[in-house]
C-alpha positions in Angstrom: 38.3 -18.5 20.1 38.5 -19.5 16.8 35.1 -20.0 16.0 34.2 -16.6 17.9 36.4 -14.8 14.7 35.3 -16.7 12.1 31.8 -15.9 13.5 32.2 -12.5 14.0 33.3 -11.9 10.6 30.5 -13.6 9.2 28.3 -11.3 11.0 30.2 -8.1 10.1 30.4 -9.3 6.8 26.7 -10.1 6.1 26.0 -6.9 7.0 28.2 -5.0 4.7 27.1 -7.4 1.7 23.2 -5.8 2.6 24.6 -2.6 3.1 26.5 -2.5 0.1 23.6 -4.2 -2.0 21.2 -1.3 -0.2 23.8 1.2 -2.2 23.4 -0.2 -5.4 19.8 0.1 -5.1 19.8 3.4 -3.3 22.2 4.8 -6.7 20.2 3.3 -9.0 16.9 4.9 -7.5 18.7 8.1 -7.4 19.9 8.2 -10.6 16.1 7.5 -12.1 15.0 9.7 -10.0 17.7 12.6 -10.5 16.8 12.5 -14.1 13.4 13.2 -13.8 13.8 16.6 -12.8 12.2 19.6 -10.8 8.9 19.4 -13.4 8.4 16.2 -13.7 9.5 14.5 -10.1 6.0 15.2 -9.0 4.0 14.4 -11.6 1.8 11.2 -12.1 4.7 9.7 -14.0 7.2 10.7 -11.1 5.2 9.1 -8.9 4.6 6.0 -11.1 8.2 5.8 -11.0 9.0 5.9 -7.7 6.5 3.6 -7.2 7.9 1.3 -9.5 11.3 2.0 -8.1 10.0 1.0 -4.4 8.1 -2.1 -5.7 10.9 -3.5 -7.2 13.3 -2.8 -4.4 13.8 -5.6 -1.7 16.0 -2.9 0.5 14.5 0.3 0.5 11.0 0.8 2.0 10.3 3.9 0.4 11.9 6.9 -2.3 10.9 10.3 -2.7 12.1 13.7 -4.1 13.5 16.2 -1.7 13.0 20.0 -1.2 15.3 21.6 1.1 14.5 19.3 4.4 11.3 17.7 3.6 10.3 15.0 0.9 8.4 16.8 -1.3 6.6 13.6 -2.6 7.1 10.1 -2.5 6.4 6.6 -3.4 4.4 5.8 0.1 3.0 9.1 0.5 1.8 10.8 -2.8 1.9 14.6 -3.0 1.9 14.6 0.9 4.9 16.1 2.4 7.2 14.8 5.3 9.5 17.3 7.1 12.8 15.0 7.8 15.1 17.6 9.8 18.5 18.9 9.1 20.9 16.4 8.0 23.1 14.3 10.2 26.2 14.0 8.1 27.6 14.2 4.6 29.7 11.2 3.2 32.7 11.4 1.3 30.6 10.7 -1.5 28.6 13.7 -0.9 25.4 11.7 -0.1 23.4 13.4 2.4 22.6 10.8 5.7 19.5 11.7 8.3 19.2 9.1 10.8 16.0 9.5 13.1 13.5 10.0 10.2 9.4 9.3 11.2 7.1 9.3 8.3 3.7 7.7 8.1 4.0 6.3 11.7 5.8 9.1 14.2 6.6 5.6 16.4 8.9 4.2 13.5 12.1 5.3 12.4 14.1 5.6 9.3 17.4 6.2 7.6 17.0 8.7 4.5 20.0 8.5 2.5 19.6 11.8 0.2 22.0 11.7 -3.0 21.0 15.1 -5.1 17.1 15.8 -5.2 16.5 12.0 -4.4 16.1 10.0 -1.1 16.0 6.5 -0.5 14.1 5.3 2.8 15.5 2.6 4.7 13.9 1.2 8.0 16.3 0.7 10.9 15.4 -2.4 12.8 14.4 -4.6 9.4 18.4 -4.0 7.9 19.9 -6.0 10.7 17.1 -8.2 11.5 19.6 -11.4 11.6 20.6 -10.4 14.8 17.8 -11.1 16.7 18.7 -14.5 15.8 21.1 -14.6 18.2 20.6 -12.6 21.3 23.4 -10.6 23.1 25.2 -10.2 19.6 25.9 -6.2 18.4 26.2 -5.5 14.9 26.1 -1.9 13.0 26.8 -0.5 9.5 28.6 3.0 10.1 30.1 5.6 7.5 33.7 4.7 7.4 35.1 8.4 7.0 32.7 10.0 9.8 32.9 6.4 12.5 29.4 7.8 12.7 26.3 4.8 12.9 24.1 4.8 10.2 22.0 1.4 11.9 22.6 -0.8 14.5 21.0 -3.7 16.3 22.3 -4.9 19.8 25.3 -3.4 21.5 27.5 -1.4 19.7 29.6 0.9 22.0 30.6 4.1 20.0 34.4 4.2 21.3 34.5 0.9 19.5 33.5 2.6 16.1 36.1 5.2 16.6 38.9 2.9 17.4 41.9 3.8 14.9 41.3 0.7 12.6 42.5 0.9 9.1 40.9 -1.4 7.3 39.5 -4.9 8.0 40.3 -6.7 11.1 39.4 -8.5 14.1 40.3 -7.9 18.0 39.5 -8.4 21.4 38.2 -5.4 23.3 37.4 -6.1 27.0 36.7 -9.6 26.7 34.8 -8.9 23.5 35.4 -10.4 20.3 35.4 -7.3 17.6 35.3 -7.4 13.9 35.5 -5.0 11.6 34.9 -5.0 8.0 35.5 -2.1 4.4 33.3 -2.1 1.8 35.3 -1.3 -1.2 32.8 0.2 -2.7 31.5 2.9 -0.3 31.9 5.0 2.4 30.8 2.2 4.8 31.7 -0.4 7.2 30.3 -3.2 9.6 31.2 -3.9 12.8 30.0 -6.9 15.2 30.6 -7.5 18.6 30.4 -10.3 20.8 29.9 -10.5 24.5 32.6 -12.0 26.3 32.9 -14.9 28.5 31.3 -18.6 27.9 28.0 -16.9 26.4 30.1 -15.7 23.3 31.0 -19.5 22.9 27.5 -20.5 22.9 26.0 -17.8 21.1 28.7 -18.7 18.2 28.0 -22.2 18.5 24.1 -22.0 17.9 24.6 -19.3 15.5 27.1 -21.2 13.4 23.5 -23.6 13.3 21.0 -21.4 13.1 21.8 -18.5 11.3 24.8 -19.2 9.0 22.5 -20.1 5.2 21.8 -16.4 4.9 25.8 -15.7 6.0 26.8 -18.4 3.7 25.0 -17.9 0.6 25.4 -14.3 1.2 23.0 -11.6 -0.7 20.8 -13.4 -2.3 18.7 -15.1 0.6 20.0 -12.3 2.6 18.2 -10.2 0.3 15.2 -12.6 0.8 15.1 -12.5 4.4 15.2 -8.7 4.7 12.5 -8.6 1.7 9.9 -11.6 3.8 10.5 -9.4 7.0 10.0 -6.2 5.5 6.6 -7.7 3.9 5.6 -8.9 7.4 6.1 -5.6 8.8 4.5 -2.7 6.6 1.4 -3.2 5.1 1.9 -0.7 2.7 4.9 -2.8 1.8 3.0 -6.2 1.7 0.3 -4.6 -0.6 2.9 -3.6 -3.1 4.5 -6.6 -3.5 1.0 -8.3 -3.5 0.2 -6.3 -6.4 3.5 -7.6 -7.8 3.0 -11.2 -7.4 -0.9 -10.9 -9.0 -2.8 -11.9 -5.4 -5.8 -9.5 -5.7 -8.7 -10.7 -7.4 -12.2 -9.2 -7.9 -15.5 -10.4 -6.9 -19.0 -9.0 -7.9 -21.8 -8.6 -5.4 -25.2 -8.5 -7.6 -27.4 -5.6 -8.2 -31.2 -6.3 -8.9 -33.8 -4.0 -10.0 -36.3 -4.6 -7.4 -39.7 -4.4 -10.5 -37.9 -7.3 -12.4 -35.9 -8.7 -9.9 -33.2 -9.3 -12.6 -29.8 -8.8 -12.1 -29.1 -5.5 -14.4 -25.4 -4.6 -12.2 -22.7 -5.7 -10.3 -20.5 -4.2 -8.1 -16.6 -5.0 -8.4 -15.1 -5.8 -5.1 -11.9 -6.2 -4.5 -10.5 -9.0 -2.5 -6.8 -10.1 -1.6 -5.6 -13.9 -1.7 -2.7 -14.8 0.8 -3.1 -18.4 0.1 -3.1 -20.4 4.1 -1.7 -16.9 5.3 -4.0 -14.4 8.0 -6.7 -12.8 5.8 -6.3 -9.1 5.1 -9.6 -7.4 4.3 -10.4 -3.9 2.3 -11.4 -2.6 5.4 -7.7 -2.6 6.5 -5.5 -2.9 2.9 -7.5 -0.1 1.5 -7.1 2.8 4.5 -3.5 1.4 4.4 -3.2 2.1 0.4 -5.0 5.5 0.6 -2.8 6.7 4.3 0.6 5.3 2.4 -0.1 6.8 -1.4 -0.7 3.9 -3.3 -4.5 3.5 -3.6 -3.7 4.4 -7.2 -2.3 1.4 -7.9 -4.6 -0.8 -6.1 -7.5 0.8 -8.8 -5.5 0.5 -11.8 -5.3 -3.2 -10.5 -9.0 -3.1 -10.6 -9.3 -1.3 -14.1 -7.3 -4.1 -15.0 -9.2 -7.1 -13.6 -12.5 -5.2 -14.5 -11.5 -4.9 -18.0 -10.8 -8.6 -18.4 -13.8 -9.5 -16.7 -16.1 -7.6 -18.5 -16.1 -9.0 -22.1 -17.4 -12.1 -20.6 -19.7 -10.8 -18.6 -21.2 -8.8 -21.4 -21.8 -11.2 -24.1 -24.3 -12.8 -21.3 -25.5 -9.2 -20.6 -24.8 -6.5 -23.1 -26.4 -4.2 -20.8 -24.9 -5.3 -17.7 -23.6 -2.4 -15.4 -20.6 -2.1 -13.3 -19.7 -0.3 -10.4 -16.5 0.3 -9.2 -15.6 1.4 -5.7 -13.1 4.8 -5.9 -10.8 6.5 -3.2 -11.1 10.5 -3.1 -8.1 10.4 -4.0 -8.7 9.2 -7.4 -10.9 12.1 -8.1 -8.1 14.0 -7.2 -6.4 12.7 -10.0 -7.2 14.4 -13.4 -4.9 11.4 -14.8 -8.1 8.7 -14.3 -10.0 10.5 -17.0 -7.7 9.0 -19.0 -7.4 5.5 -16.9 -11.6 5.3 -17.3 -11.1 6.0 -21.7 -8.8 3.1 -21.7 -11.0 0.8 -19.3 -13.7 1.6 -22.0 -11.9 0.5 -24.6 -10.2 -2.3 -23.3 -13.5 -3.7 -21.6 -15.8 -2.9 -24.7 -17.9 -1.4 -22.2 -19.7 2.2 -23.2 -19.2 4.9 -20.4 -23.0 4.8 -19.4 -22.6 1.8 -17.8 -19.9 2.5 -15.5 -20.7 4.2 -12.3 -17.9 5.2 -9.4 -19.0 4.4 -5.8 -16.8 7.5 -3.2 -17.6 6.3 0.2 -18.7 9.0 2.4 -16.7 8.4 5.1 -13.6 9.1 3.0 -13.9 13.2 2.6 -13.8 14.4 -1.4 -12.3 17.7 -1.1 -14.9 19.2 -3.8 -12.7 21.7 -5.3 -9.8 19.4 -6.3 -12.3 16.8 -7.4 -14.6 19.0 -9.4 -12.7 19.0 -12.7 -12.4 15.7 -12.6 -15.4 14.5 -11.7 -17.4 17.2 -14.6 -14.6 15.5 -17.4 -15.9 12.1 -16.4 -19.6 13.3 -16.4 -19.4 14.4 -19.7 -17.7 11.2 -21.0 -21.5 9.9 -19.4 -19.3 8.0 -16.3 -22.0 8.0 -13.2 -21.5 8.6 -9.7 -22.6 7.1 -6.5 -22.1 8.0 -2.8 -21.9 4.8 -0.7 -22.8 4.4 2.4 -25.1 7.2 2.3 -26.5 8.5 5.7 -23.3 8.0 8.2 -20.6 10.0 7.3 -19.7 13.3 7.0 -21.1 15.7 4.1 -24.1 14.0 2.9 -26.2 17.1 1.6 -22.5 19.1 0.6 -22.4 16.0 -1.7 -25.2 15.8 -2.7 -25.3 19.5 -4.2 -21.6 20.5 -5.5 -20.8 16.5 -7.0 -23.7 16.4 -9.4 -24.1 12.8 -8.2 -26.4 10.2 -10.3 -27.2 7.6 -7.3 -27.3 7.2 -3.7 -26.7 4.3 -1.8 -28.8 3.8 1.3 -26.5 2.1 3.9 -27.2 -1.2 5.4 -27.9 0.0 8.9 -30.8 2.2 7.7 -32.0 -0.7 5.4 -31.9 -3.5 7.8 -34.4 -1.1 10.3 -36.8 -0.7 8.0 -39.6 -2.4 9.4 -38.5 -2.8 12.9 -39.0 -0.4 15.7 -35.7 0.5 15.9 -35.6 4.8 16.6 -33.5 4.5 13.1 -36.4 2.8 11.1 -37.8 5.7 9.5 -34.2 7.3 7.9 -34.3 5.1 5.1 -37.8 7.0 4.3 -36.6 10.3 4.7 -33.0 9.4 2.6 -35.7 8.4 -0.2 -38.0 11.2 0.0 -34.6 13.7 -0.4 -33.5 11.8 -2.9 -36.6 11.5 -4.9 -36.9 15.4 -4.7 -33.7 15.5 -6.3 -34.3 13.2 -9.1 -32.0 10.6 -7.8 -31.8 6.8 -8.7 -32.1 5.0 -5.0 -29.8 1.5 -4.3 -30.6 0.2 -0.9 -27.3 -1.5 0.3 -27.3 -4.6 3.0 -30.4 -6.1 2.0 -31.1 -9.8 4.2 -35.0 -10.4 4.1 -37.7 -10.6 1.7 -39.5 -8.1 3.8 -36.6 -5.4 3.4 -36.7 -6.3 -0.3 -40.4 -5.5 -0.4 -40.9 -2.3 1.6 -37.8 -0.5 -0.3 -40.0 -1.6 -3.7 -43.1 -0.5 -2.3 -40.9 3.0 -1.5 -39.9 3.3 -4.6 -36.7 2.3 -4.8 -35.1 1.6 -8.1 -32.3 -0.8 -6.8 -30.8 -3.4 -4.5 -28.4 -5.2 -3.5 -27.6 -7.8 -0.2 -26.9 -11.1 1.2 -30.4 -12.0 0.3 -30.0 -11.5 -3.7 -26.9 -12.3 -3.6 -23.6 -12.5 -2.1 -20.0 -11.5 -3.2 -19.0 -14.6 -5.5 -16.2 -14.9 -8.6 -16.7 -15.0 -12.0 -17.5 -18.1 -13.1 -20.3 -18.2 -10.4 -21.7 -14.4 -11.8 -21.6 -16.0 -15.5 -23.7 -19.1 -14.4 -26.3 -16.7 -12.7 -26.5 -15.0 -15.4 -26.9 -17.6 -17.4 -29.7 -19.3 -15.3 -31.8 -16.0 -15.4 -31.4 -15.9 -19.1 -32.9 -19.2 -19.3 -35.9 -18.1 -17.3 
């Protein structure tokens, strides 16, 4: 019996030290982001903010500003808005509580804790993950004023919340042992319950095992666990704190003017190092970074890695060129105007040799970007649409984005010479494009014969598995330096 309190205390009391360690970092968020104000929540240093807020944070998955019951923007979502619903309850503090939220995923919910203009985001089943530790165990942090739940994980009958406890305690309530814990800090408490009979005596038994570091050594691997087990379940999450810990790293596919057959570009791809850990490819971190809001720090990463990259690079080849891949969303942004000046002069790099790749299959909306994209022109930035040929808006492209070159995607290329019925695009993409007085890349290049018939087309540029694959820098350099020698 004694080991059943003692137990149940632990558990109650774990989960006030993570709820109260979730309000310290929920005031702190809200006070940052409270003194920003109506202008400036918003704005690309708002959002930088919140983002830095949310990156930082090992408790809250996300932080926004509020305008009457939606977030108006956010750290996961950008300028995108998210209708939350009326409020559930006010605190005694005045903080605002809604306890059913669904954001990015309508099959997830959150807690948004609202204090002012600000809102913290917390997810439900990550706060009390410890219990799953031990099955048949109930556990909930509540608000102490309104015996209303705020989370909860296992069985946590309501009438117990409401019981007329006064402060901390433990009791038996049908067989079940009951604790009860006050934070004296806010308008909270933690209950846990445990079943009755011989499985409580078990279950307290193992847990007093298994779970009982992150009990005992309280909120700092406590705040470890919830932070590893938040990472392993939102990618937008694990991308931020990879960003934090330094794990993306570029590598440079070659480009090769097919007359010389010299490598006169690269392309800088991004690429994500989890050490022994399940590789994460772009084509699933960077959807995730554009859907959550954050692509824009995933290509300041790349500004960043570019820019140290590229002094190397060009004392091989002062007239090297780089490509870098962009989201719509960057163009957007009138704020990269400013990002690509500082590239330049970081990098030593002139503006003429940097060109943008914008996927097609990720829509520009023209309008927005069209400011942007004419300040970049006139700085002499190019542009390139990948993957030209399979997505959406090819020609629409083509005639409002002033674009410099088009990339002939790898499933038109690798036909070329085959009798596949999509042999003959790749001709007409060419003859369109040379009407229009555009440079020509053909992407996805594998044989010598594809090499040949896109040079004998006219095509300026390549780029494949057979010139070259993806590789780091110090592989890039010693090509370079090879063909120099030549």
């Amino acid at each position: 019996m004694e080991i059943e309190k003692r137990f149940a205390q632990e558990l109650a009391n774990s989960a006030l030290v993570r709820a109260d360690a979730t309000g310290e970092q929920l005031g702190a968020a809200a006070r940052a982001i409270n003194g920003l104000g109506l202008q400036k929540a918003c704005s690309r240093d708002g959002l930088d903010l919140m983002r830095a807020i949310d990156m930082n944070s090992t408790l809250l998955q996300g932080v926004g500003w509020v305008e009457g019951d939606e977030i108006r923007c956010s750290s996961f979502g950008g300028d995108r808005r998210f209708p939350m619903g009326k409020f559930d309850f006010r605190s005694s503090r005045s903080s605002v509580y809604r306890t059913n939220v669904t954001l990015l995923d309508p099959k997830t919910a959150y807690v948004a804790v609202q204090t002012g203009a600000a809102v913290g985001i917390i997810h439900k089943d990550l706060a009390l993950s410890f219990v799953d530790k031990a099955p048949g165990l109930g556990v909930a942090v509540f608000s102490w004023s309104r015996r209303t739940p705020i989370i909860n994980r296992g069985a946590v009958p309501p009438e117990l919340i409401k019981t007329k406890f006064t402060g901390s305690t433990v009791f038996r309530s049908g067989g079940r042992t009951v604790a009860v814990v006050r934070s004296p800090r806010y308008d909270t408490g933690a209950i846990a319950i445990l079943p009755p009979g011989e499985m409580s005596s078990r279950i307290g038994r193992a847990a007093l095992v298994l779970l009982p570091l992150a009990l005992l050594i309280g909120l700092g691997l406590s705040a470890l666990l919830v932070h590893v087990l938040r990472s392993m379940g939102s990618l937008p999450a694990m991308i931020r704190a990879a960003l934090k810990r330094g794990e993306f790293h570029l590598v440079y596919q070659p480009l090769i003017e097919l007359t010389s057959g010299r490598t006169v570009g690269v392309e800088a791809l991004l690429r994500w190092d989890r050490g022994k850990a399940v590789a994460i490819g772009p084509d699933e971190f960077i959807p995730a970074a554009e859907e959550s809001g954050d692509i824009s720090l995933i290509t300041a990463r790349v500004f960043d890695l570019v820019a140290e990259d590229a002094r190397r690079i060009r004392r091989l080849a002062p007239d090297m060129h780089f490509a870098i891949n962009v989201s719509a969303a960057d163009l957007h942004r009138p704020e990269i105007v400013e990002d690509v000046i500082q590239l330049a002069q970081r990098s030593g790099m002139p503006f003429s040799s940097l060109t943008f790749e914008v996927t097609e299959r990720r829509l520009v909306d023209v309008e927005r970007a069209r400011d942007t994209v004419q300040r970049l022109r006139a700085e002499g930035v190019q542009l390139a649409i990948d993957d030209f040929g399979i997505g959406y808006s090819s020609l629409a492209y083509l005639a409002q984005l002033e674009i410099d070159f088009v990339k002939i995607d790898k499933l038109f290329v690798q036909a070329l010479g085959t009798e596949s019925a999509t042999s003959q695009v790749a001709v007409r993409i060419i003859e369109m494009a040379k009407d229009l007085n555009l440079e020509i890349i053909g992407e996805g290049v594998e044989t010598q014969q594809q090499g040949e018939i896109l040079k004998s087309l006219g095509v300026g540029y390549a780029q494949g598995y057979f010139f070259g694959r993806p590789m780091p820098l110090e592989a890039l350099l010693q090509r370079l330096r090879s063909e120099r020698v030549l």
